[in-house]
N, CA, C and O atoms as a Tripos MOL2 file, in Angstrom:
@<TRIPOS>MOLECULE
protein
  300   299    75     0     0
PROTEIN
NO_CHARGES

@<TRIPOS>ATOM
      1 N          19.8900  -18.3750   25.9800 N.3       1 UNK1
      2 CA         18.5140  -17.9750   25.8620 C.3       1 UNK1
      3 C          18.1630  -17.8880   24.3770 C.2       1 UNK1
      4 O          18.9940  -17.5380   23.5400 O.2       1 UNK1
      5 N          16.7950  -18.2470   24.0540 N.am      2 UNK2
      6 CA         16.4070  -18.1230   22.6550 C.3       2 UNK2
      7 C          15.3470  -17.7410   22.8200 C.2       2 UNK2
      8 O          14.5800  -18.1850   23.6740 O.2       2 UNK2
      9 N          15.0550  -16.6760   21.8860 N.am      3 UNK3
     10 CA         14.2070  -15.3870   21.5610 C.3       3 UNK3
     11 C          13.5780  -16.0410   19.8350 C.2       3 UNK3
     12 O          14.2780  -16.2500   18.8440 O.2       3 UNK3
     13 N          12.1770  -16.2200   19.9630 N.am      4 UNK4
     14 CA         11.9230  -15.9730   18.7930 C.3       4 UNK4
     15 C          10.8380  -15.0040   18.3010 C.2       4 UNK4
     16 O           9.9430  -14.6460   19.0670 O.2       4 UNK4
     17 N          10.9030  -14.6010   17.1060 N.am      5 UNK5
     18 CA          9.5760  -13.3000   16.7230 C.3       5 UNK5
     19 C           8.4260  -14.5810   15.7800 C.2       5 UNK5
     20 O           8.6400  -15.7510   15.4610 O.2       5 UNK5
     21 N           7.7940  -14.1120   15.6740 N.am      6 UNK6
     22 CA          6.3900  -14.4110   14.6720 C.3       6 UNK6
     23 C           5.9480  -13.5790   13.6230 C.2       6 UNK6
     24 O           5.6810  -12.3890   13.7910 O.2       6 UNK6
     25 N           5.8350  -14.3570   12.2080 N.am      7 UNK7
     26 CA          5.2820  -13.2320   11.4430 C.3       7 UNK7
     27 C           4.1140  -13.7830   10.6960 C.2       7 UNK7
     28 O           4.0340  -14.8270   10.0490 O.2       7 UNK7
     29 N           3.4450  -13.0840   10.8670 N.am      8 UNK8
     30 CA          1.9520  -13.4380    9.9600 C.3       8 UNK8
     31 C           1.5820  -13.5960    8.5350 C.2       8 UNK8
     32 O           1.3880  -12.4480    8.1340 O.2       8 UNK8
     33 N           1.4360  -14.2120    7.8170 N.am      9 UNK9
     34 CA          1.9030  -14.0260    6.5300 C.3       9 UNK9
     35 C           0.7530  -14.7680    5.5190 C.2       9 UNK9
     36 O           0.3630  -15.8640    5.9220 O.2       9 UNK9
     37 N           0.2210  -14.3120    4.3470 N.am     10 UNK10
     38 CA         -0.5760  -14.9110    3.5400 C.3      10 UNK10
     39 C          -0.0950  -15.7520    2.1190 C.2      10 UNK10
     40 O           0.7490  -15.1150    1.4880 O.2      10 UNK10
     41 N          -0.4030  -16.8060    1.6240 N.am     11 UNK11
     42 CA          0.5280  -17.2760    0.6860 C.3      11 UNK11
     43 C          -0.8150  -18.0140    0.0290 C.2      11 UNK11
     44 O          -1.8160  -18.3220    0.6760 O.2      11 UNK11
     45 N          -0.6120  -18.2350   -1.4300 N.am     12 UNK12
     46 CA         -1.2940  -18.3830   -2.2490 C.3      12 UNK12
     47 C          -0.7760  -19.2550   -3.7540 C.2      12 UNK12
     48 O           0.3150  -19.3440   -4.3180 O.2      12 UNK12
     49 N          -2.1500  -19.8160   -4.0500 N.am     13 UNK13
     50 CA         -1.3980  -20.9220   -5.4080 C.3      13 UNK13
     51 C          -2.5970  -21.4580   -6.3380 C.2      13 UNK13
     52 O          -3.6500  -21.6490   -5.7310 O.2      13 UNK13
     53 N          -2.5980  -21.6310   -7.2170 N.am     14 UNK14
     54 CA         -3.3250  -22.4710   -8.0750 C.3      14 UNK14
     55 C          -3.5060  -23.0460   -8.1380 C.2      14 UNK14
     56 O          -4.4990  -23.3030   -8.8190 O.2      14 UNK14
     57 N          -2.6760  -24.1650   -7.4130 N.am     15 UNK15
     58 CA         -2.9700  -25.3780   -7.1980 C.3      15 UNK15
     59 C          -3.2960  -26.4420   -6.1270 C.2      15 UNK15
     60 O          -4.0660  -27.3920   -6.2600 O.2      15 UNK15
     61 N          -2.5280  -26.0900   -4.9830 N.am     16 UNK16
     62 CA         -3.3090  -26.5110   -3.9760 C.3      16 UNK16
     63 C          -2.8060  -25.6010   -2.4230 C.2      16 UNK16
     64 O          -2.0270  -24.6480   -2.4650 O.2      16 UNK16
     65 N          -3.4070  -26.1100   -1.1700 N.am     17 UNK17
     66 CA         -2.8960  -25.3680    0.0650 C.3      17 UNK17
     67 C          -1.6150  -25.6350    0.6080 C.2      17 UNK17
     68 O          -0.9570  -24.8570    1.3000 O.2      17 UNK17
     69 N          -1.2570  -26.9270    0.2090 N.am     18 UNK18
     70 CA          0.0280  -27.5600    0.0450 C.3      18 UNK18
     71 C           0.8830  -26.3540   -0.3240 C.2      18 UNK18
     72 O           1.4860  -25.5940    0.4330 O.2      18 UNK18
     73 N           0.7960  -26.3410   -1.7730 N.am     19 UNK19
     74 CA          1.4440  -25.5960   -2.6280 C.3      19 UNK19
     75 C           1.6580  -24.2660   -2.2550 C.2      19 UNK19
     76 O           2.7910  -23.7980   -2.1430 O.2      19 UNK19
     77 N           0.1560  -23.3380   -1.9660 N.am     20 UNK20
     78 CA          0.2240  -22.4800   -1.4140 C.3      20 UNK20
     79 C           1.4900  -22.1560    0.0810 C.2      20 UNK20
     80 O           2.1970  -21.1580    0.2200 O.2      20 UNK20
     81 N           1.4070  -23.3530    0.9840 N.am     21 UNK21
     82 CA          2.1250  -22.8710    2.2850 C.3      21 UNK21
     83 C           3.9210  -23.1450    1.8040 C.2      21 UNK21
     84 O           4.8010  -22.5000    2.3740 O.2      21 UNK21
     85 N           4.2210  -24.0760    0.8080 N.am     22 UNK22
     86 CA          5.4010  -24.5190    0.5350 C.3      22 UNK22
     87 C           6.0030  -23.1070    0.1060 C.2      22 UNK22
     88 O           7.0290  -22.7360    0.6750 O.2      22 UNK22
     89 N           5.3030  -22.1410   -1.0580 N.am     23 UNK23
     90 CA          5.7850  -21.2560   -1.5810 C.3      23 UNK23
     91 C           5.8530  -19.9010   -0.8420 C.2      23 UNK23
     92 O           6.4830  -18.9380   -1.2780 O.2      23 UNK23
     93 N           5.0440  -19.9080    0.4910 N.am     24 UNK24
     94 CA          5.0460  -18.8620    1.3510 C.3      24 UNK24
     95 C           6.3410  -18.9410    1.9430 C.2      24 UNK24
     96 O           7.1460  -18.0320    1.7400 O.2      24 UNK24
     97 N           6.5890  -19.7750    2.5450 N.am     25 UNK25
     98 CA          8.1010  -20.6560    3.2080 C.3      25 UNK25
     99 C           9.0470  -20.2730    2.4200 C.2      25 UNK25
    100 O           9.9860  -19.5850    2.8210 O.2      25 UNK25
    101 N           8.9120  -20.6810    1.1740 N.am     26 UNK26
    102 CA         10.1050  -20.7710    0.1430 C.3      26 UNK26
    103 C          10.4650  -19.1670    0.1200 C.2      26 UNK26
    104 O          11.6220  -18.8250    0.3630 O.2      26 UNK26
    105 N           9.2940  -18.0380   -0.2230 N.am     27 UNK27
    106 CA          9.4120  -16.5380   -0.4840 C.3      27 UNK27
    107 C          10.1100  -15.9670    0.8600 C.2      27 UNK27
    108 O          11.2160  -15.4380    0.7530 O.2      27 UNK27
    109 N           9.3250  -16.0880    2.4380 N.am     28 UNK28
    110 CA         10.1220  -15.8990    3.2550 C.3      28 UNK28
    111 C          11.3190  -15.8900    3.3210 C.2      28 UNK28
    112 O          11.9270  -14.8470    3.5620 O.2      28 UNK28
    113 N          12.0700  -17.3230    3.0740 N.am     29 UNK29
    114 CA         12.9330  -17.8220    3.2660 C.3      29 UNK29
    115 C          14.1890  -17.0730    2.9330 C.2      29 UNK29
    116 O          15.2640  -17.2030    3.5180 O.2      29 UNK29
    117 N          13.9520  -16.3370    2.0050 N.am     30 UNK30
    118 CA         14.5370  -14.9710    1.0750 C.3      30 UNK30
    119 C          15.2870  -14.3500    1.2970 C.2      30 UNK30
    120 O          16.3640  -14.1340    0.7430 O.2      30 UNK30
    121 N          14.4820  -13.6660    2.8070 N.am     31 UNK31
    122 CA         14.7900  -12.4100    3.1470 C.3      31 UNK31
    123 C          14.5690  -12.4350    4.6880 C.2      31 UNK31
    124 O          14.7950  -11.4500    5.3910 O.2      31 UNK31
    125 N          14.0920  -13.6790    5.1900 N.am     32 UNK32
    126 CA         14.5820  -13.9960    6.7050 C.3      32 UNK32
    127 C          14.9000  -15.0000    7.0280 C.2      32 UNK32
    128 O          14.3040  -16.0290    6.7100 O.2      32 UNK32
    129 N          16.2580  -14.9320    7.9760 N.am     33 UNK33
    130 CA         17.2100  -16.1060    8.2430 C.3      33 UNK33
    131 C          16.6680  -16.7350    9.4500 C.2      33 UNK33
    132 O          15.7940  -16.2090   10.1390 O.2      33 UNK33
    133 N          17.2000  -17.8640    9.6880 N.am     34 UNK34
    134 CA         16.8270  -18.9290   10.7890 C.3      34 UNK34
    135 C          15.3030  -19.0920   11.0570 C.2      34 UNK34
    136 O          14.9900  -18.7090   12.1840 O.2      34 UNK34
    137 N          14.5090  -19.4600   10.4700 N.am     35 UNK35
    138 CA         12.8630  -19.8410    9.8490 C.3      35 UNK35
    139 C          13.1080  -21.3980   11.1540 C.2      35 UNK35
    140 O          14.0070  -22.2380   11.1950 O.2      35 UNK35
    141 N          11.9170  -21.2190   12.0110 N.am     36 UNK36
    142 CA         12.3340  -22.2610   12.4100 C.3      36 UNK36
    143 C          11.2680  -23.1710   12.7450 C.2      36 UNK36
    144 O          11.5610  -24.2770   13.2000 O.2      36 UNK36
    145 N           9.9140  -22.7950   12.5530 N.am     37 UNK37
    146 CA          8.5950  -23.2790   12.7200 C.3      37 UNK37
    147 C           6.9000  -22.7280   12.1530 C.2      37 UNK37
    148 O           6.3260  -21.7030   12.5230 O.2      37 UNK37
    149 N           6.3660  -23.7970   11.1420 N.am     38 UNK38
    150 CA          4.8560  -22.8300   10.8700 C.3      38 UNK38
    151 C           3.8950  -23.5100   11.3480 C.2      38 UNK38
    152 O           3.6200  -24.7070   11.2710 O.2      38 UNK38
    153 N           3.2110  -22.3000   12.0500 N.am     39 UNK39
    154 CA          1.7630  -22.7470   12.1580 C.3      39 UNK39
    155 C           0.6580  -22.4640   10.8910 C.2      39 UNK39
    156 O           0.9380  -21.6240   10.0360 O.2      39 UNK39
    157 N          -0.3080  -23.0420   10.8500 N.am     40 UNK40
    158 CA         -1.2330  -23.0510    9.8760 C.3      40 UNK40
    159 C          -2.4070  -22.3200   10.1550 C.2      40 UNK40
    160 O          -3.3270  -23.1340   10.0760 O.2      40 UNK40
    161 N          -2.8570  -21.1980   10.4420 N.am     41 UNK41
    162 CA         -4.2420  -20.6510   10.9180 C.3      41 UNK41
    163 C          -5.2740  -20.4070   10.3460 C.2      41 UNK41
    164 O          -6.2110  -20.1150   11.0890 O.2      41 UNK41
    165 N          -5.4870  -20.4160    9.1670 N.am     42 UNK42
    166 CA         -6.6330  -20.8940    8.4310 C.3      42 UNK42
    167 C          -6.1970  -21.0460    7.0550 C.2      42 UNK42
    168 O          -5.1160  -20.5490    6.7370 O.2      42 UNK42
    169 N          -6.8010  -21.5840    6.3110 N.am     43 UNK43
    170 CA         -7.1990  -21.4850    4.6400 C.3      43 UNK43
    171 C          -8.5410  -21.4110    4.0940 C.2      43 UNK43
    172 O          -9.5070  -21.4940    4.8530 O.2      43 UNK43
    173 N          -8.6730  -21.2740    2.9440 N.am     44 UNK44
    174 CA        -10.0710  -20.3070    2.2510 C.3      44 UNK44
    175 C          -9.2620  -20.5830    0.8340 C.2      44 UNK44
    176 O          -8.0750  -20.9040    0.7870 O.2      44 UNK44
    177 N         -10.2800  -20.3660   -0.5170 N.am     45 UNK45
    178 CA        -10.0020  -20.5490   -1.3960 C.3      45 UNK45
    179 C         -11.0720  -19.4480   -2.2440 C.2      45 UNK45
    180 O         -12.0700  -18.8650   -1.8210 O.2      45 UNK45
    181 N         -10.3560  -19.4220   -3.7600 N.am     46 UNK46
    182 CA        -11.7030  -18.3030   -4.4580 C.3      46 UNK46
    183 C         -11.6310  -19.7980   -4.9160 C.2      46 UNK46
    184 O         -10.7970  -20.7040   -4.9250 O.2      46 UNK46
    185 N         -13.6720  -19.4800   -5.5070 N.am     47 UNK47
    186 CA        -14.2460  -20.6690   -6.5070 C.3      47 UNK47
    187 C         -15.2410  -19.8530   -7.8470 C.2      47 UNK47
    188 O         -16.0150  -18.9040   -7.7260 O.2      47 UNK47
    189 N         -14.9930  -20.3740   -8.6850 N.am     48 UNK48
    190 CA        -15.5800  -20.2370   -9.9610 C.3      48 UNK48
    191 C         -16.7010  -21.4250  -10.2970 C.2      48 UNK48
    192 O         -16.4130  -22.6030  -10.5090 O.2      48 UNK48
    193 N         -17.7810  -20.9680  -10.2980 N.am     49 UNK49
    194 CA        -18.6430  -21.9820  -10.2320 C.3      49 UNK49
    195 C         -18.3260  -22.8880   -9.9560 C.2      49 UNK49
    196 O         -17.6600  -22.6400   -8.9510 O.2      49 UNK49
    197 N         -18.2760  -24.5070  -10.2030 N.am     50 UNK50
    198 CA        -17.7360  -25.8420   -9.0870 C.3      50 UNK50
    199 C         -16.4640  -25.9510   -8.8060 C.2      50 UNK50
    200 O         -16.1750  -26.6720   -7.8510 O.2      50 UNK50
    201 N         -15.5350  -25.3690   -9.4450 N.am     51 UNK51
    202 CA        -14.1300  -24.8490   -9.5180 C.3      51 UNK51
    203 C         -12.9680  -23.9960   -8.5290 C.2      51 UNK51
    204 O         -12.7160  -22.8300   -8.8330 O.2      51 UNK51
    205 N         -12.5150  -24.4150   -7.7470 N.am     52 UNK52
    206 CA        -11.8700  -23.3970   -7.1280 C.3      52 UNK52
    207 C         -10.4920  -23.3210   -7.7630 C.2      52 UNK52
    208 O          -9.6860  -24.2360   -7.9340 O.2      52 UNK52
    209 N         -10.3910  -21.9990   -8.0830 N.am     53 UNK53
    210 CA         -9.5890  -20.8060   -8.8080 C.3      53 UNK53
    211 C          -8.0930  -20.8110   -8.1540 C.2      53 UNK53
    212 O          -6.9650  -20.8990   -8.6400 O.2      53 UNK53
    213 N          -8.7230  -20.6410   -6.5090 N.am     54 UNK54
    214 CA         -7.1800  -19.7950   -6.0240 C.3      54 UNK54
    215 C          -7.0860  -20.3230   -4.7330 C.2      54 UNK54
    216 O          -8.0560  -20.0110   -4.0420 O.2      54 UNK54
    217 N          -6.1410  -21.1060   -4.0970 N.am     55 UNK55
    218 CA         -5.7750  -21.4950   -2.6990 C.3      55 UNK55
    219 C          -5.0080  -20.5720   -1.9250 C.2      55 UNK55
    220 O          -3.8450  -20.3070   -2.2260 O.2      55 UNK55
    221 N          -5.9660  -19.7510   -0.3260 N.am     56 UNK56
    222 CA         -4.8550  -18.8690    0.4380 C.3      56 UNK56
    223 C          -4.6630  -20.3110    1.8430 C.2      56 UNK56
    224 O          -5.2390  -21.3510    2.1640 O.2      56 UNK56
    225 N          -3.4910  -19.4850    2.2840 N.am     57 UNK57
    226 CA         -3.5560  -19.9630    3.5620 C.3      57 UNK57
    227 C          -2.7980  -18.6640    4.4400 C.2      57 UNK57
    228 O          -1.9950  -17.8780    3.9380 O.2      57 UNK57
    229 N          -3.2410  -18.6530    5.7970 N.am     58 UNK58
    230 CA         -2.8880  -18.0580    6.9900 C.3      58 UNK58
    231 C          -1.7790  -18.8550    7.1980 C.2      58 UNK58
    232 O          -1.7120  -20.0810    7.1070 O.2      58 UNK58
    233 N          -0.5010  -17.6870    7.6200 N.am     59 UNK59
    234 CA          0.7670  -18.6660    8.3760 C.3      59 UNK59
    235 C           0.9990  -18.2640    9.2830 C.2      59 UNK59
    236 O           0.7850  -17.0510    9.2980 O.2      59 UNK59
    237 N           1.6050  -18.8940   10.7490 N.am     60 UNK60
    238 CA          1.9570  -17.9740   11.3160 C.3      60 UNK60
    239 C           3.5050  -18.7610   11.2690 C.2      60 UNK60
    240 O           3.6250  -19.9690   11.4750 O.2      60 UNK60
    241 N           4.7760  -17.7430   10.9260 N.am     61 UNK61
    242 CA          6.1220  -18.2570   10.5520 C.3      61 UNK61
    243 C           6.8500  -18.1570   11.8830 C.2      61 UNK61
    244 O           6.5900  -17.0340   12.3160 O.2      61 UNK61
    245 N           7.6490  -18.8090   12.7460 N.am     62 UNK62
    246 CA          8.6570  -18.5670   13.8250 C.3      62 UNK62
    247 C           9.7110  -18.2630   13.5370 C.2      62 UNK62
    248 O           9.5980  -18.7930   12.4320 O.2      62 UNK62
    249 N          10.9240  -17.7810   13.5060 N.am     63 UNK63
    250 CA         12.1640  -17.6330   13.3480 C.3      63 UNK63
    251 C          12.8450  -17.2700   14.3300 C.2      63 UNK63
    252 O          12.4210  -16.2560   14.8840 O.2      63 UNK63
    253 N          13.8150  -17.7610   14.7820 N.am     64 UNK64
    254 CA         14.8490  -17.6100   15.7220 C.3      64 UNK64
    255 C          15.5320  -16.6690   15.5070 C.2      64 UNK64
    256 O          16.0990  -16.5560   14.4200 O.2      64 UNK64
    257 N          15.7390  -15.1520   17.1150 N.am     65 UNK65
    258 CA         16.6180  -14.0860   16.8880 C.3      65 UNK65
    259 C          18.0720  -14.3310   16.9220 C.2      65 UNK65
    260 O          18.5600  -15.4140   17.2440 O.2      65 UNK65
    261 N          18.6570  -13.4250   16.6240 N.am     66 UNK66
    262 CA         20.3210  -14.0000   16.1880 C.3      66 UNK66
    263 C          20.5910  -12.8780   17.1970 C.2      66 UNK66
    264 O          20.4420  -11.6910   16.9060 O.2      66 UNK66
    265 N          20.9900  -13.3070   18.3850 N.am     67 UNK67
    266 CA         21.3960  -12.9510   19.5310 C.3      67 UNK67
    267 C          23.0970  -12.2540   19.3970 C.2      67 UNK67
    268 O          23.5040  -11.2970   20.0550 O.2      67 UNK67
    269 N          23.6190  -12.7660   18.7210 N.am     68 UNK68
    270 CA         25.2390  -12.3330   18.4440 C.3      68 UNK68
    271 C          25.1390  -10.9680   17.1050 C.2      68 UNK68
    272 O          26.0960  -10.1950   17.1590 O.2      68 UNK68
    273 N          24.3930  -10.7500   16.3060 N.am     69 UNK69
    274 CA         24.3950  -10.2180   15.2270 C.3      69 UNK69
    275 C          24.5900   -8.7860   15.7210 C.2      69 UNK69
    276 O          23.7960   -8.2930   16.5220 O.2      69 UNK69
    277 N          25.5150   -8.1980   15.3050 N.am     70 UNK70
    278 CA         26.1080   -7.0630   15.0820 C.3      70 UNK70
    279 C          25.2010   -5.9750   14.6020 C.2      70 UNK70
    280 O          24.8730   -6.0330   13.4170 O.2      70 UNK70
    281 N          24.7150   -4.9340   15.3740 N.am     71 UNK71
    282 CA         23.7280   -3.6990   14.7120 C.3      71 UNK71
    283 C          24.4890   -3.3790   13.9130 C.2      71 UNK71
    284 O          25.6890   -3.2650   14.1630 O.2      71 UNK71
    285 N          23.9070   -3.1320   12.6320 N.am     72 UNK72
    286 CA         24.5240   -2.1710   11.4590 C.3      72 UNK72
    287 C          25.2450   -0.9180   11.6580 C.2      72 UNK72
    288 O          26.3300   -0.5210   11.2330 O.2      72 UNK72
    289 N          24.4070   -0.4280   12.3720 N.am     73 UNK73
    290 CA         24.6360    0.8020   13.3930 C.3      73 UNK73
    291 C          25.9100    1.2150   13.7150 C.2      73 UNK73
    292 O          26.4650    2.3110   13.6440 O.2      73 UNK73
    293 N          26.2640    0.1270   14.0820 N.am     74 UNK74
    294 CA         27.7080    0.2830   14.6700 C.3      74 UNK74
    295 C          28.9710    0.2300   13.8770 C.2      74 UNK74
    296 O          30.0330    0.8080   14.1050 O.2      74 UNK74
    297 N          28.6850   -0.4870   13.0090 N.am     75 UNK75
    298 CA         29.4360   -0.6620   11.9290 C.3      75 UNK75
    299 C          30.4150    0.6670   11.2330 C.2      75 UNK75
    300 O          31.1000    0.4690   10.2290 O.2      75 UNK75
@<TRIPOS>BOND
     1     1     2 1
     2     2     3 1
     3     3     4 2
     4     3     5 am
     5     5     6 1
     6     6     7 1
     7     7     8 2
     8     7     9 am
     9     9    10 1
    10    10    11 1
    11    11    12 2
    12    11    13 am
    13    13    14 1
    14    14    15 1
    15    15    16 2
    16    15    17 am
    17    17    18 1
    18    18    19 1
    19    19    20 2
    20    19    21 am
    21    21    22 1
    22    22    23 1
    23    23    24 2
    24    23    25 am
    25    25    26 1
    26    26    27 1
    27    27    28 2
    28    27    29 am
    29    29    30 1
    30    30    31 1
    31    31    32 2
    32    31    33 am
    33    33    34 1
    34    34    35 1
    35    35    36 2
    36    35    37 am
    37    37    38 1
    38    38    39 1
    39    39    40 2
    40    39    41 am
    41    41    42 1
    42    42    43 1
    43    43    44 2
    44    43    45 am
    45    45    46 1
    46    46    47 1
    47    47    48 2
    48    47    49 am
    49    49    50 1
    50    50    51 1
    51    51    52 2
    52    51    53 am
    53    53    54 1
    54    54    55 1
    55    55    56 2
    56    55    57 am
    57    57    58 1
    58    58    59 1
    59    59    60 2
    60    59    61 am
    61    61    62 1
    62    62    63 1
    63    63    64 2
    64    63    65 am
    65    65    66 1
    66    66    67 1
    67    67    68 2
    68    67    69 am
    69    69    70 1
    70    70    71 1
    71    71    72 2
    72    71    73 am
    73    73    74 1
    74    74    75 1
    75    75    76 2
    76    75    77 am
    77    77    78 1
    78    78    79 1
    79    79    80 2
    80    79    81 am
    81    81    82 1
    82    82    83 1
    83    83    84 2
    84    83    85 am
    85    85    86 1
    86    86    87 1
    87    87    88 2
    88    87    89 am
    89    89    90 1
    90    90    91 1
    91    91    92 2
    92    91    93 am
    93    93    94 1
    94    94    95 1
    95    95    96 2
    96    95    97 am
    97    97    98 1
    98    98    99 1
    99    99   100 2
   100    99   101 am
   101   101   102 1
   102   102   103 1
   103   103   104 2
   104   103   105 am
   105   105   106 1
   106   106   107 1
   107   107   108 2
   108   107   109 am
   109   109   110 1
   110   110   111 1
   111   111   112 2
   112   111   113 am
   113   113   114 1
   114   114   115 1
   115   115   116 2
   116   115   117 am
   117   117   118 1
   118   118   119 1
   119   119   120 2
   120   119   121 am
   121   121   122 1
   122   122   123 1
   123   123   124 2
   124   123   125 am
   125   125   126 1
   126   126   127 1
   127   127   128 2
   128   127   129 am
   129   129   130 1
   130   130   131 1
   131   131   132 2
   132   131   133 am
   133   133   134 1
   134   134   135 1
   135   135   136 2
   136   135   137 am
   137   137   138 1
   138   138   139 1
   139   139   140 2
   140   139   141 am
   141   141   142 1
   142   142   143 1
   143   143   144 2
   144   143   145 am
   145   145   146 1
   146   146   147 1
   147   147   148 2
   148   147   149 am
   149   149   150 1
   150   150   151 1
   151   151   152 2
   152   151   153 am
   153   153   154 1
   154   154   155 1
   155   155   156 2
   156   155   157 am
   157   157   158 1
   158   158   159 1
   159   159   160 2
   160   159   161 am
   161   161   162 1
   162   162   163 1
   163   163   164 2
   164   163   165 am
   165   165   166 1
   166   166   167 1
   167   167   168 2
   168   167   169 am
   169   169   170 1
   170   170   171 1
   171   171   172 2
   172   171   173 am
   173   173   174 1
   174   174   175 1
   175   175   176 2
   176   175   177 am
   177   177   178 1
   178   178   179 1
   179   179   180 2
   180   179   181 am
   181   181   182 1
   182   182   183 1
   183   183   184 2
   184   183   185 am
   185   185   186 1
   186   186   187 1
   187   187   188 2
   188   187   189 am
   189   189   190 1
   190   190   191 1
   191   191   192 2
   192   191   193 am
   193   193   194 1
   194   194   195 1
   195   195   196 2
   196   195   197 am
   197   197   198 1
   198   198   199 1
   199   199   200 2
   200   199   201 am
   201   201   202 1
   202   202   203 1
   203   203   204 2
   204   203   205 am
   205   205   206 1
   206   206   207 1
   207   207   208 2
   208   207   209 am
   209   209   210 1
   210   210   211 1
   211   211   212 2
   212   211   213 am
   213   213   214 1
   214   214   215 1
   215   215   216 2
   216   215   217 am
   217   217   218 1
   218   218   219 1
   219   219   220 2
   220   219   221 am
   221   221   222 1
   222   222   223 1
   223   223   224 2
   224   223   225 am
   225   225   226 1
   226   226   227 1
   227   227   228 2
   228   227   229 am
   229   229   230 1
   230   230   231 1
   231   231   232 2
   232   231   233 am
   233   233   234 1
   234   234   235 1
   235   235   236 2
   236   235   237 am
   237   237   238 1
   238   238   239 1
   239   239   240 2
   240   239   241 am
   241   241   242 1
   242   242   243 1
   243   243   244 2
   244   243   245 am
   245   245   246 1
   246   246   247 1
   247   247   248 2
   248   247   249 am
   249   249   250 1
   250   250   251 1
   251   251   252 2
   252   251   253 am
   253   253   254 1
   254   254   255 1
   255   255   256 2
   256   255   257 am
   257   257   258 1
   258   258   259 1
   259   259   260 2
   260   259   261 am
   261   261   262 1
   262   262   263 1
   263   263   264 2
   264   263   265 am
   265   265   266 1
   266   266   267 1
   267   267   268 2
   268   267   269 am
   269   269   270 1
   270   270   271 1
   271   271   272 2
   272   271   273 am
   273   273   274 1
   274   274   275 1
   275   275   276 2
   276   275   277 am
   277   277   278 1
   278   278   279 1
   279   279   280 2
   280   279   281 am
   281   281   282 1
   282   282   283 1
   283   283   284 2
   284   283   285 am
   285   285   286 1
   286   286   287 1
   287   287   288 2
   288   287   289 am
   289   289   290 1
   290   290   291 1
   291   291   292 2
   292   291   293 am
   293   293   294 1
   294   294   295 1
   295   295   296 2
   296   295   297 am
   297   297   298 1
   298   298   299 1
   299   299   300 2
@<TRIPOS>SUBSTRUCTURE
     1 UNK1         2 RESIDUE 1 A UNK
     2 UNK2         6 RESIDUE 1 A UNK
     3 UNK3        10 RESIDUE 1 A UNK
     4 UNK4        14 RESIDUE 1 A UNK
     5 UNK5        18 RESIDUE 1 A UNK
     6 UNK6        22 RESIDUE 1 A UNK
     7 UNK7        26 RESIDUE 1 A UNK
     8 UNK8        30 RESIDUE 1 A UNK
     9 UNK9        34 RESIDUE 1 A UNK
    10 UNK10       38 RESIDUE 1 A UNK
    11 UNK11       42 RESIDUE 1 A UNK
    12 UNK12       46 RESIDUE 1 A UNK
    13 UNK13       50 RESIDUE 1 A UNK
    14 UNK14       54 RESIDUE 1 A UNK
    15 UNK15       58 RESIDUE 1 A UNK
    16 UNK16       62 RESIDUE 1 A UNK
    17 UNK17       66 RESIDUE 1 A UNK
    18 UNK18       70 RESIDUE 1 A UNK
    19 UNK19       74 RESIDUE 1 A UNK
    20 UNK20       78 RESIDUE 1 A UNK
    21 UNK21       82 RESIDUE 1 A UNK
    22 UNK22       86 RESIDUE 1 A UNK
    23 UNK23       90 RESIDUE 1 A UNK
    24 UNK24       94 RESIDUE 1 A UNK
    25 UNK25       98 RESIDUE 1 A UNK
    26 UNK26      102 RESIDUE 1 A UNK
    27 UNK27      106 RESIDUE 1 A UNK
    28 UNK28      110 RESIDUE 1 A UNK
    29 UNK29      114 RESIDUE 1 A UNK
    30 UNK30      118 RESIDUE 1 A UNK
    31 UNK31      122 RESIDUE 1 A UNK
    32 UNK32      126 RESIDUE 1 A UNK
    33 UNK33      130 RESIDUE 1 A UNK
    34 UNK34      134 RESIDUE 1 A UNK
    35 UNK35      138 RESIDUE 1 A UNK
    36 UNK36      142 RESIDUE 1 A UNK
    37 UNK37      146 RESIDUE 1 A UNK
    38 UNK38      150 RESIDUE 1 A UNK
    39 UNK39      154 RESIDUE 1 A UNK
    40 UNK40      158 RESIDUE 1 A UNK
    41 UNK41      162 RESIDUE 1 A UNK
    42 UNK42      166 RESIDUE 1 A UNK
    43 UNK43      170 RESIDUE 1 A UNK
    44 UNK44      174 RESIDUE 1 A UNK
    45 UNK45      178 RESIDUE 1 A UNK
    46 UNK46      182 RESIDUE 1 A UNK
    47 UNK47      186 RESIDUE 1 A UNK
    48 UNK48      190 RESIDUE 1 A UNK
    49 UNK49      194 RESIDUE 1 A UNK
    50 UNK50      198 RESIDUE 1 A UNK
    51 UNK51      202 RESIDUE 1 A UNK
    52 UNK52      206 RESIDUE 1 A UNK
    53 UNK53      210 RESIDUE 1 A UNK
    54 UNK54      214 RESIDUE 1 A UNK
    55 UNK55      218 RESIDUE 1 A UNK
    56 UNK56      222 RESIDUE 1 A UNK
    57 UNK57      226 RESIDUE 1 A UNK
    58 UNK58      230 RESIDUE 1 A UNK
    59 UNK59      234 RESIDUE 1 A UNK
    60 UNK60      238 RESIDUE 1 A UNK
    61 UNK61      242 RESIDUE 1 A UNK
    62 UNK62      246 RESIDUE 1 A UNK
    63 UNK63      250 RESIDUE 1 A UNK
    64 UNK64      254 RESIDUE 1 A UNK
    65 UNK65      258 RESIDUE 1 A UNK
    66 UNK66      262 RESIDUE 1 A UNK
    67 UNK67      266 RESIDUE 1 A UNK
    68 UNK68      270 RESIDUE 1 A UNK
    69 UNK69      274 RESIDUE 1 A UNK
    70 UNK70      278 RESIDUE 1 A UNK
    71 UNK71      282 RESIDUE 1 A UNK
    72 UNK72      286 RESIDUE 1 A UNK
    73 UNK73      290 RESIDUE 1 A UNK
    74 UNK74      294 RESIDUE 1 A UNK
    75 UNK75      298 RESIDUE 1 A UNK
């Protein structure tokens, strides 16, 4: 059986939405193991007169639970 959670997550860049979702992924990636699918749920940007400033995007991240992993707890 495979269990996965979802996490919602905002990520941001200067340069593009690309950029923005690559580095959300990359920061996740960090500090949670087995990343296993993103959805994209919106993007929006700040603009400076004809200029846009700042690229967000909405993620939604999947990761697979680790079914064998040992509670700390117990340890």
């Amino acid at each position: 059986m495979e269990i996965k959670k979802h996490l919602l997550i905002t990520g941001n860049s200067n340069v593009s939405w690309k950029d923005a979702i690559v580095k959300a992924i990359a920061e996740t990636s960090k500090t949670i193991d087995y990343l296993s699918e993103v959805k994209i749920l919106d993007q929006r940007a700040s603009i400076n007169g004809d200029k846009i400033t700042e690229y967000f995007v909405d993620l939604d991240l999947s990761f697979t639970v680790d079914l064998n992993r040992k509670d700390n707890a117990d340890s």
